[in-house]
C-alpha positions in Angstrom: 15.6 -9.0 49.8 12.9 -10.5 47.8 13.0 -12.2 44.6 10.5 -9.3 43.2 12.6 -6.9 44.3 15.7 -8.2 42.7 13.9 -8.5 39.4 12.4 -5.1 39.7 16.3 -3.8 40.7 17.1 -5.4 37.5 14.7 -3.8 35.2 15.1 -0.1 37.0 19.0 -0.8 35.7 18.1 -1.9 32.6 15.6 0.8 31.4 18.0 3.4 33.0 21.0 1.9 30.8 18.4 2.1 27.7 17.8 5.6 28.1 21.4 7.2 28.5 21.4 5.1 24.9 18.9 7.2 23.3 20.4 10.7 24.6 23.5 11.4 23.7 24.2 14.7 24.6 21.5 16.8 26.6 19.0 18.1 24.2 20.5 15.8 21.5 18.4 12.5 20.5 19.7 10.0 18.3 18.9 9.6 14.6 16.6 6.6 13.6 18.7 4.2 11.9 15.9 4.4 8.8 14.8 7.3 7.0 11.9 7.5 5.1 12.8 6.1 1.6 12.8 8.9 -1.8 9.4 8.5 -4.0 11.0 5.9 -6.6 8.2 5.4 -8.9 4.9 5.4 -9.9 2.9 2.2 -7.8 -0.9 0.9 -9.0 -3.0 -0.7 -7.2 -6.3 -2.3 -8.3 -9.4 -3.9 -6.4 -10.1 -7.1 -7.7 -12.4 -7.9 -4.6 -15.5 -6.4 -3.6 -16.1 -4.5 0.5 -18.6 -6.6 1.7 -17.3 -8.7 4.7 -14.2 -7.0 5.0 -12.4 -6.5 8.6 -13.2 -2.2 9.3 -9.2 -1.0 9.4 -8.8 -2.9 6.0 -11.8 -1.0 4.6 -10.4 2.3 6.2 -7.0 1.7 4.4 -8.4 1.4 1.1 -11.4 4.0 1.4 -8.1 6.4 2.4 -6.5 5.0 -0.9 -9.3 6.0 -2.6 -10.2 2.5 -3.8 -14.5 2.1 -3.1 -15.2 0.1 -6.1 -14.4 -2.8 -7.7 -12.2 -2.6 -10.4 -11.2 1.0 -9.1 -7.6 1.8 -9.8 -5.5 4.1 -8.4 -1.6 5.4 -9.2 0.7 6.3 -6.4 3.9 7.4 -5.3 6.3 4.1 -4.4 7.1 5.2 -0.8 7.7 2.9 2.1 4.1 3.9 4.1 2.2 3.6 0.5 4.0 0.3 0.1 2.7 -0.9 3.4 -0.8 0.3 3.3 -0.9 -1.6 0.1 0.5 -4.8 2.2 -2.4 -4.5 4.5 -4.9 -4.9 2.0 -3.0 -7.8 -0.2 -6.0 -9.6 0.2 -8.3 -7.9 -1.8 -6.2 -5.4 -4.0 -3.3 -6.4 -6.3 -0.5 -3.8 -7.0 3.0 -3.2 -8.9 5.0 -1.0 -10.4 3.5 1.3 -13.8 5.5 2.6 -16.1 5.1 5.8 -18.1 3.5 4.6 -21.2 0.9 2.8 -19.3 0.1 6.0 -16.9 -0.3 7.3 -20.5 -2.8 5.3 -21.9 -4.7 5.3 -19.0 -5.0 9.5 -18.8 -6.2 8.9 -22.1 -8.4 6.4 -22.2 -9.9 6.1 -18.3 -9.2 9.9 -16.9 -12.2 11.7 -16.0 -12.5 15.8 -15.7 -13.5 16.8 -11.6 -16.4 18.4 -11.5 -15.2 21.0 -8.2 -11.5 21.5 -10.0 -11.1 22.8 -12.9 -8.3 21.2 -15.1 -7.7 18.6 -12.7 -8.5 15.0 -13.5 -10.5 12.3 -10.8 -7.8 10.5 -8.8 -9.2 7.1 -9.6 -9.9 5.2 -12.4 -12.8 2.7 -13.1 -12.0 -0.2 -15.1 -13.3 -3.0 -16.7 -12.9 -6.3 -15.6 -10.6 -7.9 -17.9 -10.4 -9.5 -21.2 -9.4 -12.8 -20.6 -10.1 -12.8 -17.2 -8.1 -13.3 -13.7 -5.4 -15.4 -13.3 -6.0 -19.1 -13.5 -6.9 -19.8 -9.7 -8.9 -16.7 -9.5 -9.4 -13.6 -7.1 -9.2 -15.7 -3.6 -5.4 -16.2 -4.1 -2.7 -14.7 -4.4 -0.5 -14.0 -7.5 2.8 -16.2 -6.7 0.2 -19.4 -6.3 -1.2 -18.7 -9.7 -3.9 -16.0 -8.3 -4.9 -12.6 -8.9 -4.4 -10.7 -5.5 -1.0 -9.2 -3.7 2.5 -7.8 -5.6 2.6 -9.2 -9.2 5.4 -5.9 -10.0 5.7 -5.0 -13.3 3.3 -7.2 -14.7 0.4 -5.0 -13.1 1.2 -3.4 -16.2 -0.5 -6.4 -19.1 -3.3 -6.4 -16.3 -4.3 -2.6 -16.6 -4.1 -2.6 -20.3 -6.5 -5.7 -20.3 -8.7 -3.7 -18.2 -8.8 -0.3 -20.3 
């Protein structure tokens, strides 16, 4: 017997040993060991960088998270795929938990009627850049390193009321 039919022996044993893992009983699969996490929260994210050079899936994600503009905001649910679209585009949004009294003021203040609904509001908000300006070390890095862009939590919060 060959050496590449011992290893192929051995994988055939392995992947065979992997399977009777995953079925239990016939007609029975296993639970995943995650399920999809509860909405927690409310999550903004903001574009602080404009599309032009971007990589195509990154400008994908955030066309499907409805951010096309600079400045745009946009207030999701907190769930674990929201959380990791927002991951993918670290680089040019930054995002955090809102809380209620901020959602508030900007229904108020930013919320804009849709023309094709009637009695619903656009689900985006333009801002303005704001007072003060960005972070110290600007919009090309991120917030822990004195920046503008990534997860900056609850203090997304003193950046949207800036921007209203």
């Amino acid at each position: 017997m060959s050496a590449q039919q011992k290893r192929s022996r051995k994988a055939k044993t392995r992947h065979t040993s992997q399977e009777k893992n995953i079925v239990k009983k016939p007609g029975q699969a296993i639970k995943p060991d995650h399920e999809p996490k509860e909405a927690k929260g409310k999550l903004a994210l903001i574009l602080v960088r404009g599309l032009v050079g971007i990589r195509a899936d990154i400008k994908v994600t955030l066309f499907s998270l409805r951010l096309r503009k600079k400045h745009a905001c946009v207030v999701i649910e907190d769930t674990l795929n929201n959380r990791s679209a927002a991951l993918k585009c670290k680089d040019y949004i930054t995002y955090g938990e809102m809380n209620d009294e901020t959602l508030k003021q900007l229904l108020e203040k930013r919320g804009k009627k849709d023309s094709k609904k009637k009695g619903h509001l656009k689900k985006f908000f333009l801002l303005h850049p704001p007072r003060g300006g960005f972070e110290r070390k600007g919009i090309k890095s991120s917030y822990t390193r004195g920046g503008a862009l990534g997860y900056r939590g609850t203090r997304i919060n003193d950046l949207i009321k800036r921007m209203l």
